[in-house]
C-alpha positions in Angstrom: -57.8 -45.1 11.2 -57.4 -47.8 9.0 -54.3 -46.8 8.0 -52.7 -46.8 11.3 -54.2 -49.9 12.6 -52.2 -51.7 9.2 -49.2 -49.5 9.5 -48.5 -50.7 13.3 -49.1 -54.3 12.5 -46.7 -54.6 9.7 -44.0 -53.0 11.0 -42.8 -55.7 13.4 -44.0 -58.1 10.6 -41.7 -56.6 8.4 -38.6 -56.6 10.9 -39.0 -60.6 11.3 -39.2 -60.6 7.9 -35.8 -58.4 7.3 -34.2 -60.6 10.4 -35.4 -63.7 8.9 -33.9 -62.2 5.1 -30.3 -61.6 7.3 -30.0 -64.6 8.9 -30.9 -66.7 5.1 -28.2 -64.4 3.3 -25.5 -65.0 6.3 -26.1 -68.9 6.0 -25.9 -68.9 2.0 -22.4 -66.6 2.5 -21.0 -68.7 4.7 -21.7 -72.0 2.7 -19.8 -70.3 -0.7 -17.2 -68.2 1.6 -13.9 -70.3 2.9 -13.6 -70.4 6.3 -11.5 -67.0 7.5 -12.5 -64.7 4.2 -14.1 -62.5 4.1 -16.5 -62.0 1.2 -16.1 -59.0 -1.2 -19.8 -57.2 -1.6 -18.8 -57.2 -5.6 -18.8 -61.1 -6.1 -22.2 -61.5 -4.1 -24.7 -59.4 -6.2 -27.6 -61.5 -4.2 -26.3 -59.4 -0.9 -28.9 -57.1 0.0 -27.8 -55.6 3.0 -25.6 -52.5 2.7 -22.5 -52.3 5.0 -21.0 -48.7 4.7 -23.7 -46.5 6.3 -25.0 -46.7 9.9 -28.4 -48.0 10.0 -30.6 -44.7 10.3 -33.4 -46.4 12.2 -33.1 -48.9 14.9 -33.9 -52.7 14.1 -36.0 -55.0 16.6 -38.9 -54.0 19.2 -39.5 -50.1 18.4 -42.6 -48.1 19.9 -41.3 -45.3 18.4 -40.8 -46.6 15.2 -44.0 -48.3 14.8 -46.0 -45.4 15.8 -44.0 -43.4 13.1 -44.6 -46.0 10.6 -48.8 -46.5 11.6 -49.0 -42.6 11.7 -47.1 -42.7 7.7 -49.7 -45.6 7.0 -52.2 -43.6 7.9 -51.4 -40.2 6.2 -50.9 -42.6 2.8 -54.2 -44.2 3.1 -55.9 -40.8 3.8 -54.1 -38.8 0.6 -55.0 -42.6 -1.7 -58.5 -42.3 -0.3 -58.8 -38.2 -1.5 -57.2 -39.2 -4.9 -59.4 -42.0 -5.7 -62.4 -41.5 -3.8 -64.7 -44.8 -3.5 -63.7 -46.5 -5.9 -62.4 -50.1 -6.0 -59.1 -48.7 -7.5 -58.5 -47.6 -3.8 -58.0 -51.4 -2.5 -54.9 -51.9 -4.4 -53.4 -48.7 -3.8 -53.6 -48.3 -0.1 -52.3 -52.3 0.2 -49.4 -51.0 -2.0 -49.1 -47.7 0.2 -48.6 -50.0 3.3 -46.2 -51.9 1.7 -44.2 -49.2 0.7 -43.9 -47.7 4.4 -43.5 -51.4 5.5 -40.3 -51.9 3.3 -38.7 -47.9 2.9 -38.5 -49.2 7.2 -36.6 -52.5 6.7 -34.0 -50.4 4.1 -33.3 -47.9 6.9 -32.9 -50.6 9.9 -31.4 -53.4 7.6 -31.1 -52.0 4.6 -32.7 -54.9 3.0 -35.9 -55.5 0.9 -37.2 -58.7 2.4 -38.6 -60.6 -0.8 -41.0 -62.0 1.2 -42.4 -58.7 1.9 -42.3 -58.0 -1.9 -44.4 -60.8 -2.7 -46.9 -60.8 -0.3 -47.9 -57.3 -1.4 -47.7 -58.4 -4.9 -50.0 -61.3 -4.0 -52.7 -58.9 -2.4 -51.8 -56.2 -5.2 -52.7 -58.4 -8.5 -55.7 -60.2 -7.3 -56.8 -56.2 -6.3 -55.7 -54.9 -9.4 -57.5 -57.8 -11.6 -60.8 -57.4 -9.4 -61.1 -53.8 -10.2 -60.0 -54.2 -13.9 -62.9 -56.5 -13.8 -65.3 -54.5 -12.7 -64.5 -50.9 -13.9 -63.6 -52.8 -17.5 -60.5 -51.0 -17.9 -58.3 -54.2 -19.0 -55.7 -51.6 -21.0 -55.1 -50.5 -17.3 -54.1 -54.5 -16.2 -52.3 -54.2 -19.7 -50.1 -51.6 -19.0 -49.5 -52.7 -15.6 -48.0 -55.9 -17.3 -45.9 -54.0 -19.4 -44.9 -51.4 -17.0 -44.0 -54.0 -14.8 -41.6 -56.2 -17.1 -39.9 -53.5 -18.0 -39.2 -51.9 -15.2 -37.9 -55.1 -13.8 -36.0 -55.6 -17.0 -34.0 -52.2 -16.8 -33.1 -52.7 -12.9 -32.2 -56.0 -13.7 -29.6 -55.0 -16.4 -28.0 -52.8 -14.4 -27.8 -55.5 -11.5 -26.7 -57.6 -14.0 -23.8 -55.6 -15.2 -22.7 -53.2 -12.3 -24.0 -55.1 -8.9 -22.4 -52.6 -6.8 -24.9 -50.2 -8.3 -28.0 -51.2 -7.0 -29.2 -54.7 -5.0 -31.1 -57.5 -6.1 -33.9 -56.4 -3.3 -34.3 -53.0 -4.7 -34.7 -54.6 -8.2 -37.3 -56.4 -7.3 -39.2 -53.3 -5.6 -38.7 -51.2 -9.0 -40.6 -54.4 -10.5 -43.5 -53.7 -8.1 -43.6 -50.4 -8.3 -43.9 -50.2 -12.2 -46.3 -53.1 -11.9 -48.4 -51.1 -9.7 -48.5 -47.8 -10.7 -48.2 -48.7 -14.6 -52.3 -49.4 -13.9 -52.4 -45.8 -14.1 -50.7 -45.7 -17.1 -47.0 -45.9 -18.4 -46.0 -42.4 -18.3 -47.5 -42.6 -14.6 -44.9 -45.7 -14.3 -42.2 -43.5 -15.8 -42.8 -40.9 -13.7 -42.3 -43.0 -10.6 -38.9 -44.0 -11.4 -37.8 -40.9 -12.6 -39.0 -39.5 -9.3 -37.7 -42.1 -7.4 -34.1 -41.7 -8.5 -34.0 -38.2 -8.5 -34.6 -38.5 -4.9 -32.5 -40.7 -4.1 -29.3 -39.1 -5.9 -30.5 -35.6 -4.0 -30.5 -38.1 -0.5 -27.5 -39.7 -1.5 -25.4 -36.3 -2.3 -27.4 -34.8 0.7 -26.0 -37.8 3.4 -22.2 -37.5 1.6 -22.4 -33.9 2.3 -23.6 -34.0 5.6 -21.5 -36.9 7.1 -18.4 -38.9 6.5 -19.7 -40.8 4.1 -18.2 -41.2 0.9 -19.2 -41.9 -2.5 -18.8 -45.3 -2.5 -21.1 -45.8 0.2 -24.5 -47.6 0.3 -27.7 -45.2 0.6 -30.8 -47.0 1.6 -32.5 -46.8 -1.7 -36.3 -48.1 -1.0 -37.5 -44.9 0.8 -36.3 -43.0 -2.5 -38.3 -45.2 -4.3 -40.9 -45.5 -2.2 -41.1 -41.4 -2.6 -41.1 -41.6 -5.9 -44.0 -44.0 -6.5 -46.1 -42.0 -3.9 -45.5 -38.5 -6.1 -46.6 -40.5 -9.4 -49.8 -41.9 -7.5 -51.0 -38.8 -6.4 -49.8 -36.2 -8.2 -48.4 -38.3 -11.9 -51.3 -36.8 -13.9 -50.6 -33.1 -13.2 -47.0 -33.4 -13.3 -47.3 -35.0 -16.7 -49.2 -32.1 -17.8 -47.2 -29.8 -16.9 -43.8 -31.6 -17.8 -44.7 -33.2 -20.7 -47.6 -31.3 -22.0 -50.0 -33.7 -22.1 -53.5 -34.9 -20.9 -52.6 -38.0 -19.6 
């Protein structure tokens, strides 16, 4: 229940926060863009917004998409709450489930990853994270978290660096909270999560250039792969690691 109330509440919260995330990056194009160009994707890495695909869901006012995205909520909070049982751990992760549904939606009607979206959870998910470090004493879990964290920002960032057209500056800062997240669990849990993640997004990628016009140049809404990915390391990293890895982790 709780899941769904949250799930329907942030989904117009997050479509402000996508609109409000357009309207910034049209102002800052047209202050660096001469009046009658228009601007190549390639020399604007900041661009968030992908402009080959149709958006898959619609943007604005959606009583269909909000009840889609509370019901989502509230499956997530449901599976978190059978994983982890009650146990402070569970605060973090079900904020960080929310926030996963809230932003895989503004990818598929904007295709953006509102930052302010990405650091509001981060400011519920630390304090969370720190408070149940605290009182389960499991400070190698804040450790890793760190480290997971940095360097899966780091590696995103590289590649945004280099190849822009790759990947967004929104998505790298997702891969950041994800691995900041998740790492709690442990790094291989981290590892798994991005593995995951982009192994579902290149099978959704080939998947949409199969099934429509779409070519290989084309922008894929990325989040929701990550977003998958993160979910399948939460709840299922430790027996996959087992049985991919062979290990007890």
């Amino acid at each position: 229940m709780a899941g769904l109330v949250v799930g329907g509440a942030l989904d117009p919260l997050g479509q402000r926060m996508a609109e409000a995330s357009k309207v910034a990056d049209e102002l800052r194009r047209a202050q660096t863009e001469p009046a009658g160009i228009e601007p190549d994707p390639a020399e604007h890495p900041n661009h968030e917004a992908a402009v080959d695909v149709s958006h898959v869901l619609p943007a604005g006012p959606s009583p269909a998409r909000q009840a889609g995205s509370a019901l989502a909520t509230g499956i997530l909070f449901g599976a978190a709450a059978g994983r982890f049982g009650a146990d402070l751990v569970l605060a973090p992760f079900v904020t960080f489930f929310a926030f996963l549904v809230a932003v895989s939606v503004t990818d598929l009607t904007h295709r953006l990853v509102p930052r302010r979206l990405v650091f509001g959870a981060l400011a519920l998910v630390v304090p969370l994270l720190v408070a149940t470090s605290a009182v389960d004493h499991n400070w190698r879990g804040l450790v890793g978290s760190a480290m997971a964290g940095a360097v899966s920002f780091g590696l995103l960032f590289a590649v945004w660096w280099f190849i822009p057209r790759a990947i967004g500056y929104g998505d790298v800062r997702l891969v950041g909270a994800i691995g900041l997240t998740v790492g709690y669990l442990s790094l291989l849990h981290a590892y798994l999560a991005l593995l995951a993640g982009f192994l579902v997004g290149a099978l959704a990628g080939g998947a949409v250039v199969l099934a429509s016009s779409a070519n290989r140049k084309s922008r894929i809404p990325f989040a929701p792969s990550l977003a998958t990915g993160a979910v399948i390391a939460v709840l299922w990293g430790g027996p996959l690691a087992r049985h991919i890895f062979h290990t007890g982790s």
